[in-house]
C-alpha positions as CSV (number, residue, x, y, z in Angstrom):
1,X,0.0,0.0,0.0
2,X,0.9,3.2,-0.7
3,X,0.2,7.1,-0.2
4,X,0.8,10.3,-2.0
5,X,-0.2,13.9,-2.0
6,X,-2.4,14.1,-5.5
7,X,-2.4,18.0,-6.8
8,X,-4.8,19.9,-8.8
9,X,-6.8,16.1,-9.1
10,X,-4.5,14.9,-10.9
11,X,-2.7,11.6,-10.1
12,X,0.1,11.5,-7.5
13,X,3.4,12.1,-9.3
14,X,6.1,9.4,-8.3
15,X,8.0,11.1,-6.1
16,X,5.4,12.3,-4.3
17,X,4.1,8.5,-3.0
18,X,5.5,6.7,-0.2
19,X,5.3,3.1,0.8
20,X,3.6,2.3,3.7
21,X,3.4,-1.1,3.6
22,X,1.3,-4.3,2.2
23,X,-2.2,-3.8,2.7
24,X,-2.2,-7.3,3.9
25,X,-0.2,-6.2,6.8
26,X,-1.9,-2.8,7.2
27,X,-5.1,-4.9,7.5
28,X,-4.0,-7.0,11.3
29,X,-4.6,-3.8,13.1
30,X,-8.4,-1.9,13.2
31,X,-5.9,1.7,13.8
32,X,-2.4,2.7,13.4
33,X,-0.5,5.8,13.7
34,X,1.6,6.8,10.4
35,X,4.1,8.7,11.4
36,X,4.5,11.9,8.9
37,X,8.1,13.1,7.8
38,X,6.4,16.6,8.0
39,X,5.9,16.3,11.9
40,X,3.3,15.2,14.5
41,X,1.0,17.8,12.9
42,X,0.9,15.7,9.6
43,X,0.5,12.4,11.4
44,X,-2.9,9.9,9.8
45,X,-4.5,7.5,11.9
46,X,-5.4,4.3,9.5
47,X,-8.6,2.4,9.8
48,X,-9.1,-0.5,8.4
49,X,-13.1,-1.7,9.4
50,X,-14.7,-4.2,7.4
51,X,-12.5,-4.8,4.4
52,X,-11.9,-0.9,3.9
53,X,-9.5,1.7,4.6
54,X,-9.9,5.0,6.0
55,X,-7.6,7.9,7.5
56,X,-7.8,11.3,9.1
57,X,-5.7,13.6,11.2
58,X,-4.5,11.7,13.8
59,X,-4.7,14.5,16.6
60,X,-8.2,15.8,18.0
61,X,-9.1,18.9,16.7
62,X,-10.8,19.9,20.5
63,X,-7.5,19.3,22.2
64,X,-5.0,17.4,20.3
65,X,-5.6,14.1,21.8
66,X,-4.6,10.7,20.2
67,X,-7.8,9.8,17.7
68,X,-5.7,5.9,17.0
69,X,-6.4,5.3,20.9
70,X,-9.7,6.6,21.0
71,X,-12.7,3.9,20.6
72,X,-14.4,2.6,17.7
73,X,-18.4,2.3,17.0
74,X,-20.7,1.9,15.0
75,X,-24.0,4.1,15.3
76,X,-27.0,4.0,12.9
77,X,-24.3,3.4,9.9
78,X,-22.1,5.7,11.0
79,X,-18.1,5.0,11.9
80,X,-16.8,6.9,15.0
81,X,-14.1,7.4,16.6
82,X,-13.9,8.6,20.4
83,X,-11.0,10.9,21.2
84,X,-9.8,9.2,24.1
85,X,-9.4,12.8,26.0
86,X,-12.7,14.3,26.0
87,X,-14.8,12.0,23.9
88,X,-15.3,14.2,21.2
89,X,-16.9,11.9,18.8
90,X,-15.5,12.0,14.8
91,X,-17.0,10.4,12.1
92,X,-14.4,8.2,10.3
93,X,-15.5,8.4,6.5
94,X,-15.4,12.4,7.0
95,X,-14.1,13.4,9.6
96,X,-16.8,15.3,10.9
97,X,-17.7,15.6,14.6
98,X,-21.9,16.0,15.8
99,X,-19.6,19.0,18.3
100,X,-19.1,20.5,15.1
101,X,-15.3,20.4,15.6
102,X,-13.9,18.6,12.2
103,X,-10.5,17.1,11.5
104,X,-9.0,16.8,7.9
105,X,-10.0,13.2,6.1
106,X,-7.7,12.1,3.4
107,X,-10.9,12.6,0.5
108,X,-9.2,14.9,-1.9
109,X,-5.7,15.1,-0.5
110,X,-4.5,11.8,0.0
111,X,-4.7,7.9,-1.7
112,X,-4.5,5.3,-1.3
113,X,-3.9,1.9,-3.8
């Protein structure tokens, strides 16, 4: 599996995607923190629920708490995680929070293949 930065829609030039890993390994854990070579601030947390992969900011955007040790549920269809910190509650798939806080999900910005 790998990830790049795609610009202007475009696909990712070479440079610009990084191996992570094989998915099959990504797949043994539900989270994991990727580390960013930009800094904390650039860190992902990686889902994988169900067959799919997700990612988002992998900080809180209350209080900067650890999302990848937060809990994971499942309400009315919706994928959550629980910052472990304040229980601020996030949706996985977009990274939107019923607090109205938001962190940044990868749509747009980031792939994944």
């Amino acid at each position: 599996m790998a990830s790049g930065k795609a610009e202007d829609g475009d696909k990712a030039s070479a440079d610009s995607w990084r191996l992570i890993g094989p998915a099959t390994e990504l797949s043994k854990k539900q989270c994991r923190l990727m580390y960013s070579s930009l800094g904390c601030a650039s860190d992902l947390c990686l889902f994988h629920i169900r067959g799919e992969f997700y990612a988002m900011e992998a900080r809180c955007a209350h209080s900067g708490g650890p999302l990848c040790e937060g809990d994971i549920e499942e309400a009315d269809g919706v994928l959550q995680v629980f910052c472990p910190w304040h229980d601020y509650d996030f949706d996985i798939r977009t990274g939107k929070s019923q607090t109205g806080l938001q962190v940044r999900d990868t749509e747009g910005s980031t792939s994944f293949k």
